[in-house]
N, C-alpha and C positions, 0 to 999 in steps of 0.2 A: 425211914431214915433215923441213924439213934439219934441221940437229944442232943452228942459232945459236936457231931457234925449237923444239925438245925442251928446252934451258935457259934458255929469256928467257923466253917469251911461255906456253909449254905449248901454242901450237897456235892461241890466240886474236890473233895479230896482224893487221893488214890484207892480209900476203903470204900469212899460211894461211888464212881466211878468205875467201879467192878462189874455193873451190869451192861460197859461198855456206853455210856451217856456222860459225854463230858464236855463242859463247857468252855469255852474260852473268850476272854475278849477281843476286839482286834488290836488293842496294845500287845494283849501276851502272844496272839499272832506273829504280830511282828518281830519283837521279842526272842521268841522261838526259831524265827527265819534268821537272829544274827548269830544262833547256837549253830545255826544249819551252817553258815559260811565260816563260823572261827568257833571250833567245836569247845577250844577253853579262854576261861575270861578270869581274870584277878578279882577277888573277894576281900573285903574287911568287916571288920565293925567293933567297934568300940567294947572297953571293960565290961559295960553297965547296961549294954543293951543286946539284942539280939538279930536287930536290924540290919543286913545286909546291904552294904556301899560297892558299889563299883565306878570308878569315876573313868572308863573308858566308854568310848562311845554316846550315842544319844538310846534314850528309850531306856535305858538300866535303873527305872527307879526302882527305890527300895519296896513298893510293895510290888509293882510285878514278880519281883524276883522271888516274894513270899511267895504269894501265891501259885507260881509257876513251881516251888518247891514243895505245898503244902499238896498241887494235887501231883508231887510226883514225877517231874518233869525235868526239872534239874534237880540236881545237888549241889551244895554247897557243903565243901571238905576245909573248914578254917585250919587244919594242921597240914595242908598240904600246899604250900605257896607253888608258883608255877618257876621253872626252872629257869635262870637266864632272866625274869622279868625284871625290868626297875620299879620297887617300890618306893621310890622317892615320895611319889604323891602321897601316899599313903601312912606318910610319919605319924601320923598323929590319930591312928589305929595299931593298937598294940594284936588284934588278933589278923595274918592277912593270909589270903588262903587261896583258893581256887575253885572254879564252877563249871560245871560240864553238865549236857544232856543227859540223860538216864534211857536207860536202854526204850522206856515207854514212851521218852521225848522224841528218840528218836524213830518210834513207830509214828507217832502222832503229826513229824513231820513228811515223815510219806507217805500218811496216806493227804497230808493236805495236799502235797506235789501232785498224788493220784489224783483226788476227788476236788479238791477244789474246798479252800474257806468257807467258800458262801453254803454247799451242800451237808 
């Protein structure tokens, strides 16, 4: 494993994952199962950080959503707001955007549908 994914990622990003070995916890499980029912979700985050907010639903914390992005799973597009949405909540994030599954989220959710979390 290189040395940038031993202290970034621990092994779970989409470059080490390429030998098909990827982990998840059961937050990003779950997580993943509310990409499966509402395929996009509203995005922020502040001037000065990089951290991603979404204050719809439960389970959106902001490191899931890293994580779930970091090994490739969703995206997050901060120049793409969702069309129609009220950003009301969200006044006080000047970047607000939008979040979707990535083609490998949404392999990873069928094969959980096929095979099962626990296998």
């Amino acid at each position: 494993m290189p040395e940038y994914c031993k202290t970034s990622c621990g092994g779970n990003c989409a470059h080490c994952t390429a030998s098909g070995v990827l982990e998840l916890t059961e937050a990003e499980i779950v997580l993943l199962g509310k990409f499966a029912q509402i395929p996009f979700w509203p995005v922020a985050r502040s001037a000065d950080s990089e951290t991603p907010v979404c204050l719809e639903g439960d389970g959106m914390r902001p490191e899931l959503l890293s994580a779930l992005t970091v090994k490739g799973l969703i995206q997050l597009d901060f120049d793409l707001p969702l069309t129609g949405f009220d950003y009301a909540a969200y006044d006080d994030f000047p970047h607000k955007g939008s979040m979707a599954l990535t083609a490998a989220g949404q392999s990873v959710i069928e094969l959980l549908d096929v095979q099962g979390a626990d296998e």
